[in-house]
C-alpha positions as CSV (number, residue, x, y, z in Angstrom):
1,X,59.8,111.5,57.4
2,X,62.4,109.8,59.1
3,X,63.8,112.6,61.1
4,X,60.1,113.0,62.6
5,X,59.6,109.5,62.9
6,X,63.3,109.4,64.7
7,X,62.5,113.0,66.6
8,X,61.3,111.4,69.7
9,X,63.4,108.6,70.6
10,X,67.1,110.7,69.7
11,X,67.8,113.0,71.7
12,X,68.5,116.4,70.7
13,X,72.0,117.4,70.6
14,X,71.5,120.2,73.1
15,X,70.5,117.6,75.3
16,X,73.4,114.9,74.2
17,X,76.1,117.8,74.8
18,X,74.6,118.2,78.1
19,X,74.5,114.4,79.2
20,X,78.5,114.4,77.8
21,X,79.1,117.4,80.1
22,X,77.7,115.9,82.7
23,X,78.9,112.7,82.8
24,X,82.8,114.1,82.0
25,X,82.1,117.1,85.0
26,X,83.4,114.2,87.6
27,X,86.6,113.9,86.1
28,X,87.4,117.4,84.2
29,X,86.9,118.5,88.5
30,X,89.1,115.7,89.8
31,X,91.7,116.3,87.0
32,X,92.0,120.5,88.0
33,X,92.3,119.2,91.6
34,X,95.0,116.7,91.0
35,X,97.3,119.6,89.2
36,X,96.3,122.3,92.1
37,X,97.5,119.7,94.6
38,X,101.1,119.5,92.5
39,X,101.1,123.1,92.1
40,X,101.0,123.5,95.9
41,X,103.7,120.9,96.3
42,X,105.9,122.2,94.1
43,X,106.0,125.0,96.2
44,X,106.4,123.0,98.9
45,X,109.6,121.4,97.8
46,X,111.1,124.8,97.5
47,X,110.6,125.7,101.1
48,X,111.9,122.5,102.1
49,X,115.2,122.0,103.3
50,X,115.5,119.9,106.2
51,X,113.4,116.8,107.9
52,X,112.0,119.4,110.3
53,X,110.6,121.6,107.3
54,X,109.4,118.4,106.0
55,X,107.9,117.0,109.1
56,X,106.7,119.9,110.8
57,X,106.8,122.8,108.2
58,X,109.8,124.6,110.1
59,X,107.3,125.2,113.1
60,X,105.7,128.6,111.5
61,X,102.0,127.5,110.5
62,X,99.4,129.3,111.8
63,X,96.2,128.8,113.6
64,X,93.7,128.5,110.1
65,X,96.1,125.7,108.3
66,X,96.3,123.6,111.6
67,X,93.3,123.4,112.5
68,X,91.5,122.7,109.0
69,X,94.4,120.3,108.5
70,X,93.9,118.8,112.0
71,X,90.1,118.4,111.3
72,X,90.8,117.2,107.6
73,X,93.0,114.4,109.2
74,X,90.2,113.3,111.8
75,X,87.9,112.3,108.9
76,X,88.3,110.1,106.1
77,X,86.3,107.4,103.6
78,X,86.1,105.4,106.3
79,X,84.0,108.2,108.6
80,X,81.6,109.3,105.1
81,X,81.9,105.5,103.8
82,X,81.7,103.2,106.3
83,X,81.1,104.6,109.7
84,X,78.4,106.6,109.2
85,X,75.9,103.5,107.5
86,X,77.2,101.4,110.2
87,X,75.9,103.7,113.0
88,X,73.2,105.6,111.3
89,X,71.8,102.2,110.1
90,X,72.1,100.3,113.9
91,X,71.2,104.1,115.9
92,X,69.6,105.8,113.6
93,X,69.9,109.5,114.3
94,X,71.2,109.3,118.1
95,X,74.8,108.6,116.0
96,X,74.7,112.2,115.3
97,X,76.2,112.4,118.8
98,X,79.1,110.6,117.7
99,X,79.7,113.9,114.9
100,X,78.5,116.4,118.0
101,X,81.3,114.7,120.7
102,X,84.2,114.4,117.8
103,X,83.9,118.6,117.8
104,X,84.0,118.8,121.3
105,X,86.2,116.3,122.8
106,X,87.9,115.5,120.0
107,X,88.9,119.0,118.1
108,X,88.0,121.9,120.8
109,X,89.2,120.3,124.1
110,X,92.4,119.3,122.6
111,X,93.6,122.0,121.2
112,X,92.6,124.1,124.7
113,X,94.2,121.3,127.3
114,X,96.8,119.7,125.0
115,X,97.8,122.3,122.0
116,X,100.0,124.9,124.3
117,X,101.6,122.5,126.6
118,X,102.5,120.7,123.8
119,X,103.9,122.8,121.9
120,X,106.4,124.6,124.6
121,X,107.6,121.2,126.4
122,X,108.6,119.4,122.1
123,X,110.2,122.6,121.5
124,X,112.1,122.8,125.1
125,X,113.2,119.2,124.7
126,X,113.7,119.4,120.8
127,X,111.4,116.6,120.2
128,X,110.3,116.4,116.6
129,X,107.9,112.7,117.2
130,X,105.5,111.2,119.8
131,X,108.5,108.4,120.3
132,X,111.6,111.5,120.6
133,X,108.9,112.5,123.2
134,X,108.8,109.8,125.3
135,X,112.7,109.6,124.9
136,X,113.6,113.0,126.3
137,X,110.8,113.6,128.9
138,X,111.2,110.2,130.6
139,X,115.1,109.0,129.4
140,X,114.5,105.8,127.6
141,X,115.3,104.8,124.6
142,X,113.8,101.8,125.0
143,X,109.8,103.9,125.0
144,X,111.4,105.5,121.5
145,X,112.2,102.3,119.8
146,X,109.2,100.5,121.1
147,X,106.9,103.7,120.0
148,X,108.4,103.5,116.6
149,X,107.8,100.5,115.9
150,X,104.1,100.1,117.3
151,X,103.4,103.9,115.0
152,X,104.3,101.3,112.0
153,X,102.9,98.9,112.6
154,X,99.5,99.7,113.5
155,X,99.3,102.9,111.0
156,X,100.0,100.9,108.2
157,X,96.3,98.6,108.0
158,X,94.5,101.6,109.3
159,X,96.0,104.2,106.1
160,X,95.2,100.2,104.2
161,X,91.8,100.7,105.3
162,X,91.4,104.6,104.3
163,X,92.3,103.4,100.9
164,X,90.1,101.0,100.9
165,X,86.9,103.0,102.5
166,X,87.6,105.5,99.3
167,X,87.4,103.3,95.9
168,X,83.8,102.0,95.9
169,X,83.0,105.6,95.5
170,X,85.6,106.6,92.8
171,X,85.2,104.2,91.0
172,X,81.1,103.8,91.0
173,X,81.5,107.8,89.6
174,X,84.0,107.0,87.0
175,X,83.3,103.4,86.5
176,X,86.5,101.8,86.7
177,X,87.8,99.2,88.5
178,X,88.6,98.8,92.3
179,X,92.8,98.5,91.1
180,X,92.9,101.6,88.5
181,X,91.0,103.2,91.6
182,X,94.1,102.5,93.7
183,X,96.4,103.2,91.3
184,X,95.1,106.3,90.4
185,X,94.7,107.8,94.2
186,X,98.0,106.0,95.6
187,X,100.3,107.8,92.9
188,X,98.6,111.6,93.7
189,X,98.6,111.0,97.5
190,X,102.3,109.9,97.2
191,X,103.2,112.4,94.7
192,X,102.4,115.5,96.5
193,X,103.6,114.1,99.8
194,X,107.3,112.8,98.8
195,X,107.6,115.9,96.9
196,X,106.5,118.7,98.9
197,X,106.1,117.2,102.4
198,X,104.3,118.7,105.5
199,X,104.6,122.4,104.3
200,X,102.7,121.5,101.1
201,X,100.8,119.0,103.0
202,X,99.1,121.2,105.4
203,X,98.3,124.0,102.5
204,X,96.8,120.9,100.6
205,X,94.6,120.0,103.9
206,X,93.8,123.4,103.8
207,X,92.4,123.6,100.2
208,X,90.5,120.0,101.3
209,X,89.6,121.5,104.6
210,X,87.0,123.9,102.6
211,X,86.7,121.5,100.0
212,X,85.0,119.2,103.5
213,X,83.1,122.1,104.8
214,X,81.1,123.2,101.8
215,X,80.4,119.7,100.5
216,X,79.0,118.9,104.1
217,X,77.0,121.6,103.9
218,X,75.6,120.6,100.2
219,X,75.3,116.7,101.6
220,X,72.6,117.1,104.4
221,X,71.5,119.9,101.7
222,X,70.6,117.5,98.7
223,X,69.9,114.3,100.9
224,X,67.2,116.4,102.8
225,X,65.8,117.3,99.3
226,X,65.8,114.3,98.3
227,X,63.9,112.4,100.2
228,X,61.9,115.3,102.1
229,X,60.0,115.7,98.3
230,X,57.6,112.9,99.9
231,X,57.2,114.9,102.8
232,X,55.8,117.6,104.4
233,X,58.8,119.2,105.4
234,X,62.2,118.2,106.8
235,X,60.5,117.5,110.3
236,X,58.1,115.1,108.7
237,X,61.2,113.2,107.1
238,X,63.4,112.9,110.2
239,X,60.5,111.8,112.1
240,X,59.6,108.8,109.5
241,X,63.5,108.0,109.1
242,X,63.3,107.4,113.1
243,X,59.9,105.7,112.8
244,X,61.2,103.3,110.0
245,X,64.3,102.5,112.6
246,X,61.9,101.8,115.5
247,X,59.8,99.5,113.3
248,X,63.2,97.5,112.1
249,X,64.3,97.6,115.5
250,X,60.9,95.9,116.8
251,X,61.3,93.9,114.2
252,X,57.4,94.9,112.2
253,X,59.5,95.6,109.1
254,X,62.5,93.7,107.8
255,X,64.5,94.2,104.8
256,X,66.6,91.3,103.4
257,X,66.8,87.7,105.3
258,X,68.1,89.5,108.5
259,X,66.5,91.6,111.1
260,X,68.2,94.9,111.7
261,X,70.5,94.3,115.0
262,X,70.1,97.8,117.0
263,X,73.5,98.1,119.1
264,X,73.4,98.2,123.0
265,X,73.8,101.6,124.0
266,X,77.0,100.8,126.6
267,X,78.9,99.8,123.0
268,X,77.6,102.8,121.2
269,X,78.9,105.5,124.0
270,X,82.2,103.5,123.5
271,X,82.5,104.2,120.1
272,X,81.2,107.8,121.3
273,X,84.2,108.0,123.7
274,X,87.1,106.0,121.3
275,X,86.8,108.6,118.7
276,X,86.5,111.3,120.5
277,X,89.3,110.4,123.2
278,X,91.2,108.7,120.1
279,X,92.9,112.1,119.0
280,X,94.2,113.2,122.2
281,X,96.9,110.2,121.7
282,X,96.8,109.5,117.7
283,X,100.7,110.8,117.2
284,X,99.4,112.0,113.6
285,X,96.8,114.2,115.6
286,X,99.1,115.6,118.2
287,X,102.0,116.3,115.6
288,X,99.8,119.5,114.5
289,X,100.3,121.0,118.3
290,X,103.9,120.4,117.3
291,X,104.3,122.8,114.3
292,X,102.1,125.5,115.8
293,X,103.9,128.6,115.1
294,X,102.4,131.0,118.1
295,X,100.8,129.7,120.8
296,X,98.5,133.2,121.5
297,X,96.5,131.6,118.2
298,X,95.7,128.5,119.8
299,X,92.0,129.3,121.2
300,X,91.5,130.8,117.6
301,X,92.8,127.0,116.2
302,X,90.7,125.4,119.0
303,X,87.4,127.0,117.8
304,X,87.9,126.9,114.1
305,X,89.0,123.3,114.7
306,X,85.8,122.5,116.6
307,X,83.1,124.2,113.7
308,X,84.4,122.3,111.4
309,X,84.9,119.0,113.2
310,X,81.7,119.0,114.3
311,X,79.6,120.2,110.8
312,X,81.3,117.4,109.1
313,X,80.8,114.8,112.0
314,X,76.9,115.6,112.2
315,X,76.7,115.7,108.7
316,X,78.3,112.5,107.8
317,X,76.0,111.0,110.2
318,X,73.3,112.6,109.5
319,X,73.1,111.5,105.8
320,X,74.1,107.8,107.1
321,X,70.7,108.1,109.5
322,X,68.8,108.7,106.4
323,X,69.1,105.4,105.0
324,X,66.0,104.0,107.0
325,X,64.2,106.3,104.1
326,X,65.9,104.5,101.2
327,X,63.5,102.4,99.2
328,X,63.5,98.8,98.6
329,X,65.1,98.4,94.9
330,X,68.0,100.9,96.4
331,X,68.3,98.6,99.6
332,X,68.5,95.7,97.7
333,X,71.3,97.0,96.0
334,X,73.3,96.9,99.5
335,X,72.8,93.5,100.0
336,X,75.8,91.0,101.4
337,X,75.8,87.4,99.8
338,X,73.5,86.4,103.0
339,X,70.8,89.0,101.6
340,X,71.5,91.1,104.7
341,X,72.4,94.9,104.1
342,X,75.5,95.5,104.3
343,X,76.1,99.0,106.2
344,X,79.1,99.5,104.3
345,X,77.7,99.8,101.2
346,X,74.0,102.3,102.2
347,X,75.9,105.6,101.9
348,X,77.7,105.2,98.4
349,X,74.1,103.7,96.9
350,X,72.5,106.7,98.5
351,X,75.1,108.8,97.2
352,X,74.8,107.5,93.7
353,X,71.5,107.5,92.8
354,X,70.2,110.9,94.9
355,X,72.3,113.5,94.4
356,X,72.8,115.0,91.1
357,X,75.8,114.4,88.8
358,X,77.4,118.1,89.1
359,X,77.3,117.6,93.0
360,X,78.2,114.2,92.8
361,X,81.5,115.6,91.9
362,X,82.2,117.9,94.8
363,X,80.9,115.2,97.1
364,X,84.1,113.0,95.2
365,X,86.9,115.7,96.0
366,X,84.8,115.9,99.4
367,X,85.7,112.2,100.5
368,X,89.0,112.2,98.3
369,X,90.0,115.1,100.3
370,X,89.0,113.7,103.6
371,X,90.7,110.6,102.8
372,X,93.9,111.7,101.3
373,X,94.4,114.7,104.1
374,X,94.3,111.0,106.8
375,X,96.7,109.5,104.6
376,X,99.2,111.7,104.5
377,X,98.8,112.7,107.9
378,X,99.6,108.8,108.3
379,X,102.6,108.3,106.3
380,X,104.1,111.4,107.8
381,X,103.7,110.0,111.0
382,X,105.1,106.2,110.1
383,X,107.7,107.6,108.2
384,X,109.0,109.7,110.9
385,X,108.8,106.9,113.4
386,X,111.7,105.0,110.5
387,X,113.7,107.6,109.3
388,X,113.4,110.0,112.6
389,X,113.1,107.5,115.4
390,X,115.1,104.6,114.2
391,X,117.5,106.0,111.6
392,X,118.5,109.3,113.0
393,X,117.7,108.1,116.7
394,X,119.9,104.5,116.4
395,X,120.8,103.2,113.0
396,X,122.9,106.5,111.2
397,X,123.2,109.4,113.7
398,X,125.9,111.3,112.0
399,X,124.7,111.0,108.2
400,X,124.1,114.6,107.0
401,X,120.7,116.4,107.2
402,X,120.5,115.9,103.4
403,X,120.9,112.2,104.0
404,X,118.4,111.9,106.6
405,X,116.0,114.1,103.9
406,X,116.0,111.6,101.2
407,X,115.4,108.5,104.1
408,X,112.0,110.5,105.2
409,X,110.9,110.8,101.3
410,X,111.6,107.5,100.6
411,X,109.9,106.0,103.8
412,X,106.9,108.2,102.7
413,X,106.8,106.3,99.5
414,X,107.6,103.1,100.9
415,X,104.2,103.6,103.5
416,X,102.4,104.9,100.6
417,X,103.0,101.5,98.5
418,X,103.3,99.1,101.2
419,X,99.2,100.5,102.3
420,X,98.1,100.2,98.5
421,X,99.4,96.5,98.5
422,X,97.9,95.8,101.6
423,X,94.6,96.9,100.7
424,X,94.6,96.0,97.0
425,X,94.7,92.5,98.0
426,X,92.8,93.0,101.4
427,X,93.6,89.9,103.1
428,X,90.7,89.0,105.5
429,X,92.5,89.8,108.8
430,X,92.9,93.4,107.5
431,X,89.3,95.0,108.7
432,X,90.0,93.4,112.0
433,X,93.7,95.2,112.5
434,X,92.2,98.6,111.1
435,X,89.9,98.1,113.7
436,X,92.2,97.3,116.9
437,X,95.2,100.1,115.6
438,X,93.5,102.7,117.7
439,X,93.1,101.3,120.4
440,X,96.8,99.7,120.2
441,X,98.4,103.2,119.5
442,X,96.3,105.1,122.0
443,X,96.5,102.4,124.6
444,X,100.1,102.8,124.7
445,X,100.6,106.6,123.8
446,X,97.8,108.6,125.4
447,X,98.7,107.9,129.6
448,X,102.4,108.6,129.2
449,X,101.9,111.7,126.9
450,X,99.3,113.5,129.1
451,X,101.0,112.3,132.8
452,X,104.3,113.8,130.9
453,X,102.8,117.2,130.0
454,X,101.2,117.9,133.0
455,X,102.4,115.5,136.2
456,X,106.2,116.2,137.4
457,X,106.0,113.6,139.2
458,X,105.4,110.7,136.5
459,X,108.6,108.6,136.5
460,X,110.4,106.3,133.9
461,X,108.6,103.1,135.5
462,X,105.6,104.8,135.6
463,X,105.5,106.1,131.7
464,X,107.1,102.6,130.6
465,X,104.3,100.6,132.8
466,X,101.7,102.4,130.7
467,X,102.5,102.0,127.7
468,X,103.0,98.0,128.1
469,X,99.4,97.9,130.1
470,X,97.7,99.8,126.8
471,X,99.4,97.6,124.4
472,X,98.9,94.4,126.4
473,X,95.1,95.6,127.3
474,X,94.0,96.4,123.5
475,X,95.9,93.2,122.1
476,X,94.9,90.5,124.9
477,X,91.4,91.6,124.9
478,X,91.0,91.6,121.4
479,X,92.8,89.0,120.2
480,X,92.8,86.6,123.1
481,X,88.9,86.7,123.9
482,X,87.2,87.2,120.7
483,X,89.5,87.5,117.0
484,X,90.7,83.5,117.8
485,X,86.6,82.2,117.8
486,X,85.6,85.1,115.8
487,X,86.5,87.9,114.0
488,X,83.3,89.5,113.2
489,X,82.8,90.0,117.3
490,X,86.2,91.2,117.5
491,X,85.3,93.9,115.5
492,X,82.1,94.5,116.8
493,X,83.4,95.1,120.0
494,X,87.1,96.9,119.3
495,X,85.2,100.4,120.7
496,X,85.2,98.6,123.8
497,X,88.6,97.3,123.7
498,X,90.1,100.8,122.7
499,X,88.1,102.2,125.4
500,X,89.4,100.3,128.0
501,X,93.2,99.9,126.5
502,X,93.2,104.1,127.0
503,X,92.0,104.3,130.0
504,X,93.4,101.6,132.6
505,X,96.8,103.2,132.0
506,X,95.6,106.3,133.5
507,X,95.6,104.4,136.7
508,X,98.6,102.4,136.1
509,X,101.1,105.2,135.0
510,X,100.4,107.1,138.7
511,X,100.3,104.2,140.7
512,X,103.8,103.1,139.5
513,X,105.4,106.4,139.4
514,X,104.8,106.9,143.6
515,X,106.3,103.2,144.2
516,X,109.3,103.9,141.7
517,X,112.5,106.0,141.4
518,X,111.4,110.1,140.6
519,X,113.5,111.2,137.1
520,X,116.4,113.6,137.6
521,X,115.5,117.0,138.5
522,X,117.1,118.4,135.7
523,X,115.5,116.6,133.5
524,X,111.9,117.8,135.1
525,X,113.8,121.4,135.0
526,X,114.0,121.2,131.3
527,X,110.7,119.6,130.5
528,X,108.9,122.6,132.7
529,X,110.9,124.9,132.5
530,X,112.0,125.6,135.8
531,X,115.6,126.2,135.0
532,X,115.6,127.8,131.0
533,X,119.1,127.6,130.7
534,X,119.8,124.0,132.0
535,X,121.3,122.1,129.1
536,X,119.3,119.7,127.2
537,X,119.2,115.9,128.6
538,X,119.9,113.1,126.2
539,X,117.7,110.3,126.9
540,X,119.2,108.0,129.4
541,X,121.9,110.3,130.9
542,X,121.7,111.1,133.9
543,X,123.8,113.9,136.6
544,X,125.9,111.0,137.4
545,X,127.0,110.2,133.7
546,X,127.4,113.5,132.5
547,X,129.6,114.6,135.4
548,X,131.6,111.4,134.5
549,X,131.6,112.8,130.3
550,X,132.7,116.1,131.9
């Protein structure tokens, strides 16, 4: 009697094994990742005997590894989180450009114009960093330490804000807080880093790179299905997902207490242009022409680079363009403390509540892979500038290569916790300096770095005088005309100020160079090649001084 009186509210336990499974699937998938990624660094730690092995991975990877590990370090949280509800909610589908313009610009053309070049002139001069760069190609010192410092600096608050664009996801799966969250991702990311370092680390972005492509794929997938089940067909859903954005945009249908703000199309194309220029001067980025290990396998890199760059890209923004199809009770669950939606929050509600639990756990390793492939890309890239640049380059020369070792693993650590603290208590000036470290780093690296592969005739003056105009540019913009009244239009407009920041030292680096003193010709000889055998040039020596050591 009771059993049939209790037979329709219980459930079976079929049904309850199946609801256990399904809620545990999440973490039992998460957990076999975690021990594959310290498998594979394990490995890496065996192969690992010097700061180049650990930076660069000896110089022997080939063309698959780099470019899956260049394209797993473009995206992160911040691209699936963030990004794309911000632009698919304010451009609806025309965003998609932004993923189409990221494969081209930013994955295929720089691997075809920058990858070779690259590659021959950091082995020639023996440069292992953007800064040891800048030191050997144009003498100075001076454009080392400065570079450094400004890598530091302005990669810290962006890998701050990588951690930050991943939790609300992690822990909405696994319901935990925002600080076991941390915790939990900060240990792995540093684990497999300090241990097995760039060898393992590029492997790693390898196994996330698929990871990325397959759980794209499966997004724009179950999305479509989704919400296309009220719908004709998949037509019929884009074209009422744009007709919902017109209305909003007119201003005939408005969710919350604020009308939806469309953004002028002359600040979209410069978010179009900042991240797809971005990479081209991002030393995390360029680093992977660096470790190429034949340069006959660079169009193969270039096109496998460029697929995958732009699948994801579209994809992301895709699925953030489908959140003008979201109904009211899930909108409402996006709302700010004004009762406005918050663009930040549309894709990890969507996320949540359409796709089903088993994929809802390849769509977590996709955005912890995304994410923790940009972190370590990051802290490999600030440690370097410390224990490369300034330890081994000025503070301890002449300490032994096992010396110099242990300083990169414990500056990769140090990143790694100094991020987490930064973004577990995400002070408010935080999303702003995430925000202008692109255009700071670019502004300052990408003129020099280009003029240097490519113009003999870019001098010291010249590559010095860029650098200063993209740091001044991105920083007196952004903080002198808008973060001082307010920071919510400083952010808004930080496309614009990155935009700008990379390219007025295009015309400053040339127009300095023919009014100033031309480097040495041996030092042009050994950047390109012209005399093979010529002896390398420390930076700032010149024929005179060396004569004068002879």
């Amino acid at each position: 009697m009771l059993s049939s009186l209790f037979a329709d509210v219980a459930p079976a336990p079929e049904e309850l094994a199946q609801e256990v499974m399904s809620e545990m699937l999440p973490l039992i998938v998460t957990g076999l990742f975690f021990i594959a990624l310290l498998v594979i660094a394990a490995w890496g730690m065996k192969k690992t005997a010097n700061t180049e092995d650990f930076f660069l991975g000896g110089r022997t990877l080939g063309p698959w590894i780099l470019a899956l590990s260049y394209g797993a370090a473009y995206f992160s949280a911040v691209v699936f989180i963030g990004f794309a509800g911000t632009y698919g909610w304010s451009v609806s589908f025309k965003s998609v450009w932004v993923g189409i313009m990221n494969g081209v610009v930013g994955a295929l053309l720089a691997w075809l114009v920058l990858g070779k070049p690259t590659r021959k002139m950091t082995r020639r001069l023996n440069a292992a960093t953007t800064p040891e760069f800048f030191a050997t190609r144009y003498g100075s010192k001076g454009m080392k330490f400065v570079g450094a410092i400004l890598i530091f600096l302005f990669l810290l608050p962006y890998s701050a804000g990588v951690f930050s664009g991943l939790t609300y996801l992690f822990k909405e799966v696994f319901h935990v807080s925002m600080t076991t969250a941390l915790v939990t991702i900060t240990v792995m990311t540093g684990l497999y880093l300090v241990i097995g370092g760039y060898k393992a680390a590029a492997r790693i972005d390898f196994l996330q790179g698929i990871i990325m492509f397959f759980g794209a794929l499966g997004l724009v997938y179950f999305t479509s299905q989704y919400f296309a089940k009220d719908y004709d067909d998949v037509g019929a859903m884009i074209d009422k997902a744009a007709a919902m954005f017109d209305a909003r945009k007119a201003g005939d249908y408005q969710v919350g207490t604020a009308p939806l703000k469309p953004m002028p199309d002359w600040l979209f194309w410069s978010v179009v242009f900042m991240t797809s220029i971005a990479p081209w001067g991002l030393p995390q980025m360029v680093h992977k022409f660096y470790a190429i290990k034949d340069e006959k396998q660079i169009v193969k890199g270039a096109v496998v680079c460029c697929v995958f760059a732009t699948l994801v890209g579209v994809a992301a923004y895709y699925v953030g363009s489908l959140s003008h199809l979201m109904p009211e009770n899930l909108l409402s669950l996006t709302f700010n403390a004004d009762g406005a939606v918050d663009p930040n929050q549309l894709v990890p509600v969507m996320l949540v509540k359409a796709l089903p639990n088993w994929f809802l756990a390849v769509v977590l390793l996709l955005v912890l892979s995304a994410s923790m492939s940009t972190l370590c890309a990051l802290a490999l890239t600030s440690s370097a500038a410390i224990s490369i640049d300034l330890v081994k380059g000025f503070l301890a020369p002449k300490a032994s290569e096992k010396t110099h070792l242990l300083i990169f693993r414990i500056c990769c650590a140090f990143f790694i916790l100094c991020s987490f603290l930064i973004a577990l208590y995400s002070p408010s000036w935080i999303v702003a300096l995430t925000a202008l470290s692109w255009g700071a780093i670019c502004g300052g690296f990408l003129a020099p770095y280009v003029y240097g592969l490519f113009w003999k005739g870019t001098t010291r003056a010249g590559a010095v005088a860029g650098m200063a105009t993209g740091i001044l540019v991105s920083n007196g913009i952004y903080w002198g005309l808008f973060f001082g009244q307010n920071p919510g239009v400083a952010k808004m407009y930080s496309p614009l100020t990155a935009s700008a920041a990379m390219l007025i030292p295009f015309i400053v680096v040339p127009i300095v160079s023919l009014m100033t003193k031309k480097l040495e010709p041996e030092r042009i000889a050994r950047a390109f090649e012209d005399a093979p055998n010529s002896e390398t040039i420390a930076p700032e020596t010149t024929p005179e001084t060396q004569s004068t050591e002879k």
